[in-house]
C-alpha positions as CSV (number, residue, x, y, z in Angstrom):
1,X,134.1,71.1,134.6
2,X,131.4,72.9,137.1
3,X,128.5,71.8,135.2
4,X,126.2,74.5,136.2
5,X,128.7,77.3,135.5
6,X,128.9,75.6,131.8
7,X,125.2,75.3,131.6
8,X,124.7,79.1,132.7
9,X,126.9,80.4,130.7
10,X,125.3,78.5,127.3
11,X,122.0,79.4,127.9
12,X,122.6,82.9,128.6
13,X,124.1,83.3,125.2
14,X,121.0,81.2,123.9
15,X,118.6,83.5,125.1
16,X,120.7,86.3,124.0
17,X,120.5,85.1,120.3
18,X,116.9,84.7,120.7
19,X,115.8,87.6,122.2
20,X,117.9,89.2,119.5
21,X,116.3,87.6,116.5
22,X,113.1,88.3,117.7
23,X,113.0,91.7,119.0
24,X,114.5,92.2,115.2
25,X,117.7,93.7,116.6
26,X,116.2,95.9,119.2
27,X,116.8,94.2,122.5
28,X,120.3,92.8,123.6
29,X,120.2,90.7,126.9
30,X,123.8,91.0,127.5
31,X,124.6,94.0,128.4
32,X,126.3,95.4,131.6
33,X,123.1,97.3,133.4
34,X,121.6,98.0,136.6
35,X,118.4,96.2,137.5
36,X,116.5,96.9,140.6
37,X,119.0,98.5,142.6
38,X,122.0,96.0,141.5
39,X,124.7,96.2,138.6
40,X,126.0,93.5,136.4
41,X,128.6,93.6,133.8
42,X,127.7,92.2,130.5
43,X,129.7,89.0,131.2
44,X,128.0,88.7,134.6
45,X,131.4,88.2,136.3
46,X,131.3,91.7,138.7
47,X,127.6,91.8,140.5
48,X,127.3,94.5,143.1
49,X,124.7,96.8,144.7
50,X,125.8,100.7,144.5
51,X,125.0,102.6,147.7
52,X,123.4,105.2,144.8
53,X,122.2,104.9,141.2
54,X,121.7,107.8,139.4
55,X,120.8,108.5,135.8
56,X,121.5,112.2,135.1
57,X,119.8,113.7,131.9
58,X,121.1,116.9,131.2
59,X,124.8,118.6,131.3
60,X,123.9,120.5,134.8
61,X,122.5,117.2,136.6
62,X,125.9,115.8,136.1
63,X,127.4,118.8,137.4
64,X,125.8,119.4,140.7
65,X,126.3,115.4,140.7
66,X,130.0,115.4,140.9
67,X,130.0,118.5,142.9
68,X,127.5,116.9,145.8
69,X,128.9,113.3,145.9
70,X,131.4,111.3,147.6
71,X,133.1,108.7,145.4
72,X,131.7,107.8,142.3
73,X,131.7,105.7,139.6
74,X,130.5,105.9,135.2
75,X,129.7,103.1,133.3
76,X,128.4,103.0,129.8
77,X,127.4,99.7,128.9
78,X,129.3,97.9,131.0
79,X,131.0,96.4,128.5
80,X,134.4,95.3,130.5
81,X,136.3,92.8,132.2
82,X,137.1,94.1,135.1
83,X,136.5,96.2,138.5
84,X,137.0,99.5,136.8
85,X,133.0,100.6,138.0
86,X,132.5,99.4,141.4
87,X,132.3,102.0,143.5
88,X,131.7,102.7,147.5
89,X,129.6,105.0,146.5
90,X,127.6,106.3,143.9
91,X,127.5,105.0,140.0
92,X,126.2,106.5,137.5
93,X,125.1,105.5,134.3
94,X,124.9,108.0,131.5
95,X,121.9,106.4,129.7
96,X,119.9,109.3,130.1
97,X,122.6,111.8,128.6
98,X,122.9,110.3,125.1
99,X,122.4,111.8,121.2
100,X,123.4,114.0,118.7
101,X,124.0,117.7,119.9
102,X,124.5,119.2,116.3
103,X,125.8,118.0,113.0
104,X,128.0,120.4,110.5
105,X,127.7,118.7,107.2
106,X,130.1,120.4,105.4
107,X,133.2,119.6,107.9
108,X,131.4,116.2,107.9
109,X,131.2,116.4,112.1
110,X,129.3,115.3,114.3
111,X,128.8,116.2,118.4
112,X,127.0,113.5,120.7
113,X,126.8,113.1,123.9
114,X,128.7,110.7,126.2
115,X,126.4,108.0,126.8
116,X,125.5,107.6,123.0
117,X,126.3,104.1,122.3
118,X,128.7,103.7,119.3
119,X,125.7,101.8,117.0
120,X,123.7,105.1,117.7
121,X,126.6,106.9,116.7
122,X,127.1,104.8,113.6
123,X,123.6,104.8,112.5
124,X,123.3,108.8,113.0
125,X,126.3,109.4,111.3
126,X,124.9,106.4,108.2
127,X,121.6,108.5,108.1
128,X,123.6,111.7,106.8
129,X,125.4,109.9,104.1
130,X,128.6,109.6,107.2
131,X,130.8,107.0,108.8
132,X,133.3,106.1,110.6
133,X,136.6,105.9,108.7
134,X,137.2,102.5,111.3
135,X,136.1,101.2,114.5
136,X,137.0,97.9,116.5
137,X,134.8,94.8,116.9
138,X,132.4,95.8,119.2
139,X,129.2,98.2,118.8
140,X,127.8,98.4,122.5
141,X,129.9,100.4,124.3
142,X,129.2,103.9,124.8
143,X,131.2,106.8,123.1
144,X,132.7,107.9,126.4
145,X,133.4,104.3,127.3
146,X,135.2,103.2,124.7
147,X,137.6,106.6,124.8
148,X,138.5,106.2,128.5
149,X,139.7,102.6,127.7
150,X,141.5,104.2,124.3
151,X,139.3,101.0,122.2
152,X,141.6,100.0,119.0
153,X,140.9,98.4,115.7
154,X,143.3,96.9,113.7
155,X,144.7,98.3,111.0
156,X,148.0,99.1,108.3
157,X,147.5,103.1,108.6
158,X,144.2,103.4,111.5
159,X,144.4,102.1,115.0
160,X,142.3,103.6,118.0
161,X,138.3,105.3,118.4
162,X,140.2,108.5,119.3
163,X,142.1,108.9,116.0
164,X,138.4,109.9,114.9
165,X,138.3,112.4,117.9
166,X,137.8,116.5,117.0
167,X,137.3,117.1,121.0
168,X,136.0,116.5,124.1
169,X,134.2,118.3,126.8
170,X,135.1,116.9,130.3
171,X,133.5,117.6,133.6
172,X,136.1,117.2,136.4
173,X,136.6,116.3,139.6
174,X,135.7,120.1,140.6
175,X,132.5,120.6,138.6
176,X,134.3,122.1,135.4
177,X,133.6,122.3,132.2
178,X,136.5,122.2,130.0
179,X,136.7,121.7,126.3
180,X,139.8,120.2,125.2
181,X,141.6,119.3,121.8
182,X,143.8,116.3,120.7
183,X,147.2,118.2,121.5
184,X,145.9,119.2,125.3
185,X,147.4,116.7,128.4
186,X,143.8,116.6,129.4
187,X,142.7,115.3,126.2
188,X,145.4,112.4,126.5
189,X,144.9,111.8,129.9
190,X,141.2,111.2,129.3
191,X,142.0,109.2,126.3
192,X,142.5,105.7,128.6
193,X,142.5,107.2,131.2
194,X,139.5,104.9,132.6
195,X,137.8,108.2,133.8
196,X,140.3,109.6,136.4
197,X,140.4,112.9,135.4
198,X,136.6,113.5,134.6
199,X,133.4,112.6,133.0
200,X,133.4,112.6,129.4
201,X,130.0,114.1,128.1
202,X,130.7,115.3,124.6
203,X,132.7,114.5,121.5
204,X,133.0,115.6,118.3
205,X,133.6,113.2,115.7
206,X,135.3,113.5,112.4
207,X,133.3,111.3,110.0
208,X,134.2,110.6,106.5
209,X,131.9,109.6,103.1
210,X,130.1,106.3,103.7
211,X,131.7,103.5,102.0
212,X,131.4,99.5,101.6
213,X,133.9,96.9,103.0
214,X,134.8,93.9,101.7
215,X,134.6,91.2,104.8
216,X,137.3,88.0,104.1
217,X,137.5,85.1,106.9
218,X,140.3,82.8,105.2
219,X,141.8,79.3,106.7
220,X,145.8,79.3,106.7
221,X,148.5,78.2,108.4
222,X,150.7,79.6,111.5
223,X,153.8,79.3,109.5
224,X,152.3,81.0,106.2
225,X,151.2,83.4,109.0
226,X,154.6,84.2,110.4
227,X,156.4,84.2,106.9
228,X,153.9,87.1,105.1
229,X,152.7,88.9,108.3
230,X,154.1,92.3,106.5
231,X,152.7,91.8,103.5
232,X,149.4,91.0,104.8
233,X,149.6,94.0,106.2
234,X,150.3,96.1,103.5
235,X,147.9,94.8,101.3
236,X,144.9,94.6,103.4
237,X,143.4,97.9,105.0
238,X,142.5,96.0,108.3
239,X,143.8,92.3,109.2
240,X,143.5,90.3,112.2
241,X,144.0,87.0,113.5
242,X,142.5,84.1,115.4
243,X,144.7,81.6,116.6
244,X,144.7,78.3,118.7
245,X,146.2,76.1,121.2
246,X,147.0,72.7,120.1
247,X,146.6,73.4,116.3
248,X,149.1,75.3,113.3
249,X,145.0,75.9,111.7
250,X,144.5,79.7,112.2
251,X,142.1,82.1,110.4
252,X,142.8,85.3,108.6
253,X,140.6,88.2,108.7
254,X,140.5,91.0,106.5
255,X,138.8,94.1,106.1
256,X,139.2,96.3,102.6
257,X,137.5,99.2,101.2
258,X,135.7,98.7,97.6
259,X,133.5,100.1,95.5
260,X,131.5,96.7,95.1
261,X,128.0,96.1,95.8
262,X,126.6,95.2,99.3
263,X,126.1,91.4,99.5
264,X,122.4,90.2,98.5
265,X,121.3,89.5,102.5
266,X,124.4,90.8,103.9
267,X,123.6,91.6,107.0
268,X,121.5,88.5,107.7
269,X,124.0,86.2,106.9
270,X,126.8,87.4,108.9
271,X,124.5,87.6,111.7
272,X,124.1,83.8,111.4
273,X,127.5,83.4,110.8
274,X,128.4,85.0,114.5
275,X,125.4,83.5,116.0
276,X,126.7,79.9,114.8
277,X,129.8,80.6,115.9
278,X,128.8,82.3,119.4
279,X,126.8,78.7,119.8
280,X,129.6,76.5,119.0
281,X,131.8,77.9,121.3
282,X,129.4,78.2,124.0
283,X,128.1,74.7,123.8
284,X,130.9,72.8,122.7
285,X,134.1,74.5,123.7
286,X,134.6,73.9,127.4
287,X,133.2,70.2,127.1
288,X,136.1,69.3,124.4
289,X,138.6,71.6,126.8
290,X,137.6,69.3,130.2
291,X,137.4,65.8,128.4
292,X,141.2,66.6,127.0
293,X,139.9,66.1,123.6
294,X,141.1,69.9,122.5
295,X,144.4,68.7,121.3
296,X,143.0,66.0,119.2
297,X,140.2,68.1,118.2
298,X,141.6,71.0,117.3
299,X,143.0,70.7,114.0
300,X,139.6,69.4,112.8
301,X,137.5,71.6,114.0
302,X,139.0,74.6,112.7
303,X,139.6,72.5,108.9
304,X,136.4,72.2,108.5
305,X,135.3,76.0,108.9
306,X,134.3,77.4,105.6
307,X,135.9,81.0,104.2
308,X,134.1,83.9,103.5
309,X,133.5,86.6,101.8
310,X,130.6,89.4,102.3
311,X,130.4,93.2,101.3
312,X,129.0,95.0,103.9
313,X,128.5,98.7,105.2
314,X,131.1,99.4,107.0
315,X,129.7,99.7,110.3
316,X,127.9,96.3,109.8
317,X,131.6,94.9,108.7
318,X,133.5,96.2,111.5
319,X,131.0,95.8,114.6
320,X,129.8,92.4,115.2
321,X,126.7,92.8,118.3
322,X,126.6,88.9,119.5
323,X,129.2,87.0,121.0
324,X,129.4,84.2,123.6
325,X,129.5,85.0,127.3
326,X,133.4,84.9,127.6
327,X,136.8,86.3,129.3
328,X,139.2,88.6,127.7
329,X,142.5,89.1,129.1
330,X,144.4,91.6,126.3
331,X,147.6,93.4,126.0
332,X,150.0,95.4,123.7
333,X,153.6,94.2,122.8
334,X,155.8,96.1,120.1
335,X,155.3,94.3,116.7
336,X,158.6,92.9,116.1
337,X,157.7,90.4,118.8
338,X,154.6,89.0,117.5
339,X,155.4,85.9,117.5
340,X,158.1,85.2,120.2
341,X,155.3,86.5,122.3
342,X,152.2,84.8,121.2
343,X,154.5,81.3,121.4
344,X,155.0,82.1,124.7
345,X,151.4,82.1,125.6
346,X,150.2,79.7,123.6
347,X,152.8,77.5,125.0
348,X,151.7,78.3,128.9
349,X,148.6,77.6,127.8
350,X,149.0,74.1,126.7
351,X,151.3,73.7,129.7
352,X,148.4,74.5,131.9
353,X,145.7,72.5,130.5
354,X,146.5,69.5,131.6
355,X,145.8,70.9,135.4
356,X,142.3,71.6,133.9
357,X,141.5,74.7,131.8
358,X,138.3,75.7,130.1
359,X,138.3,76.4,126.2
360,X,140.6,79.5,125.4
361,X,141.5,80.9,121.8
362,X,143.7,83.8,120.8
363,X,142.8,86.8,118.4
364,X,145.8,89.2,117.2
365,X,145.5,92.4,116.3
366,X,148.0,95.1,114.9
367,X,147.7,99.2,115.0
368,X,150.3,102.0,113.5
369,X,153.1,103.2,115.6
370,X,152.9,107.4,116.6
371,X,149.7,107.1,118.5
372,X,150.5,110.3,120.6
373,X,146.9,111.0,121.6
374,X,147.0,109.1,125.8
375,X,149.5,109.4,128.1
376,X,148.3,105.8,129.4
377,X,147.0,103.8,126.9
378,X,148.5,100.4,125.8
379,X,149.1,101.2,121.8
380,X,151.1,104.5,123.0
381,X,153.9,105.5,120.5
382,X,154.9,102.5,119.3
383,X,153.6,100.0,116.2
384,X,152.3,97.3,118.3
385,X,150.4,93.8,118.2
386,X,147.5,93.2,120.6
387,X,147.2,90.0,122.0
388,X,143.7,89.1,123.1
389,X,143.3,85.3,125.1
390,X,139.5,84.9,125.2
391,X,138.6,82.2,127.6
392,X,135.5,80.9,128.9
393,X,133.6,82.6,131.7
394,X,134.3,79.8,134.3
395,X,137.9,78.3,135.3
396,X,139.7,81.2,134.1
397,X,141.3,82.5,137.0
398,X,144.5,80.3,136.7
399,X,145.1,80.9,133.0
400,X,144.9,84.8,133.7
401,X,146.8,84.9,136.5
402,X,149.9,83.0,135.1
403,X,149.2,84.8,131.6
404,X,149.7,88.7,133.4
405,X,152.9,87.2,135.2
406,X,154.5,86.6,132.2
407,X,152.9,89.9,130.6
408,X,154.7,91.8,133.0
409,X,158.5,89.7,132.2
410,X,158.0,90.9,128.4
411,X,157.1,95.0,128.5
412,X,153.6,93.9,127.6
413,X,151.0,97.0,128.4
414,X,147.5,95.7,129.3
415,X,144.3,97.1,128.4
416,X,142.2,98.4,130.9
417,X,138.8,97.5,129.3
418,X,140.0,94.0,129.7
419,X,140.9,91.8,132.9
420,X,143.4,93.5,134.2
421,X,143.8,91.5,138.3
422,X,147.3,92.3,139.5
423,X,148.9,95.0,137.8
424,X,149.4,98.1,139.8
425,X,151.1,102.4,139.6
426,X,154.8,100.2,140.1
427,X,153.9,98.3,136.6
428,X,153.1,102.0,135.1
429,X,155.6,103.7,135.9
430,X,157.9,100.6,134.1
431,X,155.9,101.0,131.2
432,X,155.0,104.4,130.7
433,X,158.0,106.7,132.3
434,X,157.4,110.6,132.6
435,X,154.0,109.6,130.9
436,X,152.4,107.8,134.0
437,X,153.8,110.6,136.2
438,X,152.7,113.4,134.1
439,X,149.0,111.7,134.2
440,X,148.9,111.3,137.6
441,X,150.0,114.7,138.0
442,X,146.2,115.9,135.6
443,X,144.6,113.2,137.7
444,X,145.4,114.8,141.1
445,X,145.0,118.4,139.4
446,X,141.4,117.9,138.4
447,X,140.0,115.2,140.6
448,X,141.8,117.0,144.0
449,X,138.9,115.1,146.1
450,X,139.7,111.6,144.6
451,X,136.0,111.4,144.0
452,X,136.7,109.5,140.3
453,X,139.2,106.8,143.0
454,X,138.3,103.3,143.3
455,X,140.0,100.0,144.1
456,X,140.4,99.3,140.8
457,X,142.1,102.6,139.7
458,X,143.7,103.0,143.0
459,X,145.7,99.9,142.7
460,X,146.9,101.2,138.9
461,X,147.4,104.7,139.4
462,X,148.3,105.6,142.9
């Protein structure tokens, strides 16, 4: 085990906690941002210096910006896994172009601007009596951000951010301004499209009534699992799962809709619960995973986890803020295949560890089929499961590398927010057809310059 990697890694997510707690919620250390000329991603794995930083403030900044550089490069909260915003060029950060443009109460929508982070949008929206009717797990990422990676939920009827989308208003390649609607290509190409065919600086959201959720973590069993997966998910709203190597011990989560009271301290106690649990993994996990206790251990350690049950606000039940510093590595697969595909994993995983692997767990996700609203994104069309193996931030590298091999032997889609190393435009055209070539197509339409064109989306795309 590299002892210092181990050691950064747990006292970064220390002083994350801390900071948190006492700043009161204000101040979050890990965050992707851009200190003194150089960028870091939240999970400090991508560290460059941009040739330019700029922070445009209004609509016309970001304009003559796109129309006067070379290459460049958006980021919202740098909230990903991956090389998607190092540039050779300029990056931009749209930090400075955030907030509500105008509210219409009696459609119950709301129009911010692209670097509004989604807990901005969420409290905005909770001020005027407004929510989200879902979101996924995350609350840091900006609105733009989490559209260009098409950011899912989990759900029996509600899957993606953009299902909640009434428009956008991109900048291209070219300087425009174009305002487009769900059933426009540039619309769906934008939609996870990780910013190749513009800059998206507006959206209108369509909220609903606020509302309470009822928050369940429950212990079960892989085989109880397997045997009611349907069921669980038609009589749950939301459902997920974590799983883990070495052990039949999984945890069900569940997220329902009621009319019940918020929980006395709410808030405050699922905030310790996720803290615990941030600390636990980032402390203990990858010294059990390097002393080859995990398969010994695991069945223990996950028996002796407590269930739970909170009502929160919905937002606060949806979005957790801490987490430890970790790797994600996440794809789609169609849902018939759960699990023939999660074995499959889970079994190269245990097949690896003996060669020396750091602490990994897997969370599963589901989302609807029709999702018609990217040409790109990894939940397109059909009813799918989303795989997500969060590793440690050191020692990775192996794990992910065999893990997208076999991703790409089983029509598995990856998620560009997410580490995403050696897929490339071959892989796309395999998984998304006509799709792919129709988005390249918009791409090379409105960014004729390749200005938006990096390694990253070079490799993918063209």
């Amino acid at each position: 085990m590299g002892i210092v990697h181990y050691l950064k890694q747990a006292v970064e997510t220390t002083f994350n906690i801390l900071l948190y707690l006492a700043t009161l919620g204000r101040v979050l250390w890990l965050e992707g941002r851009v200190t003194r000329g150089v960028f870091r991603n939240w999970a400090r794995q991508y560290r460059y210096r941009p040739l330019n930083f700029v922070l445009p403030a209004t609509e016309q900044e970001i304009i003559d910006l796109i129309k006067g550089a070379g290459k460049l490069r958006v980021f919202g909260s740098g909230h990903s896994f991956n090389a998607g915003v190092v540039v050779d060029g300029t990056l931009v950060s749209l930090d400075n172009y955030r907030g509500v443009v105008w509210l219409d109460l009696n459609r119950k929508q709301m129009a911010v601007r692209g670097g509004t982070r989604v807990r901005e949008v969420s409290a905005a929206l909770n001020k005027e009596g407004l929510a989200f009717s879902a979101l996924p797990s995350h609350d840091a990422q900006s609105i733009a951000g989490i559209l260009s990676t098409d950011v899912h939920g989990t759900g029996r009827d509600w899957g993606f951010v953009s299902d909640s989308v009434v428009s956008l208003k991109i900048i291209n390649g070219k300087g425009e301004v174009i305002d487009c609607l769900p059933g426009d290509e540039l619309f769906k190409a934008a939609i996870g499209g990780i910013g190749a065919v513009g800059v998206i600086v507006e959206v209108v959201i369509q909220a609903v009534d606020r509302f309470n959720i009822e928050q369940k973590t429950t212990k079960s069993t892989l085989a109880f699992v397997e045997k009611n997966l349907e069921r669980l998910l038609e009589e749950n709203d939301h459902l997920s799962l974590y799983l883990f190597p070495f052990t039949e011990e999984c945890l069900i989560n569940t997220w329902n809709r009621t009319q019940r009271p918020k929980t006395f301290l709410g808030p405050l106690r699922e905030l310790a619960t996720t803290s615990i649990d941030a600390l636990i993994q980032a402390w203990l996990g990858d010294p059990l995973a390097y002393s080859r206790l995990l398969p010994t251990a695991s069945s223990f350690i996950y028996r002796v986890k407590h269930n739970t049950d909170l009502v929160l606000e919905s937002h606060e039940a949806f979005n957790r803020t801490i987490y430890y510093v970790h790797q994600e590595l996440e794809f789609a697969v169609p849902f018939e295949e759960t699990f023939h595909v999660y074995r499959r994993f889970v079994t190269l995983y245990e097949e690896l560890y003996p060669s020396g692997l750091p602490y990994a767990l897997f969370e599963l996700r589901f989302t609807p089929a029709g999702h018609d609203r990217t040409l790109v994104g990894a939940g397109r069309q059909r009813q799918s499961t989303w795989i997500d193996i969060i590793s440690s931030s050191h020692g990775f590298e192996k794990l992910y590398a065999a893990a997208e091999e076999l991703m790409k032997q089983m029509d598995a889609r990856p998620h560009l927010g997410k580490h995403c190393h050696s897929f490339n435009s071959f892989d796309f055209v395999r998984l998304h057809g006509e799709h792919f070539v129709r988005f390249q197509q918009l791409a090379e339409e409105h960014d004729p310059e390749n200005k938006f064109v990096n390694h990253f989306t070079q490799r993918l795309f063209e």
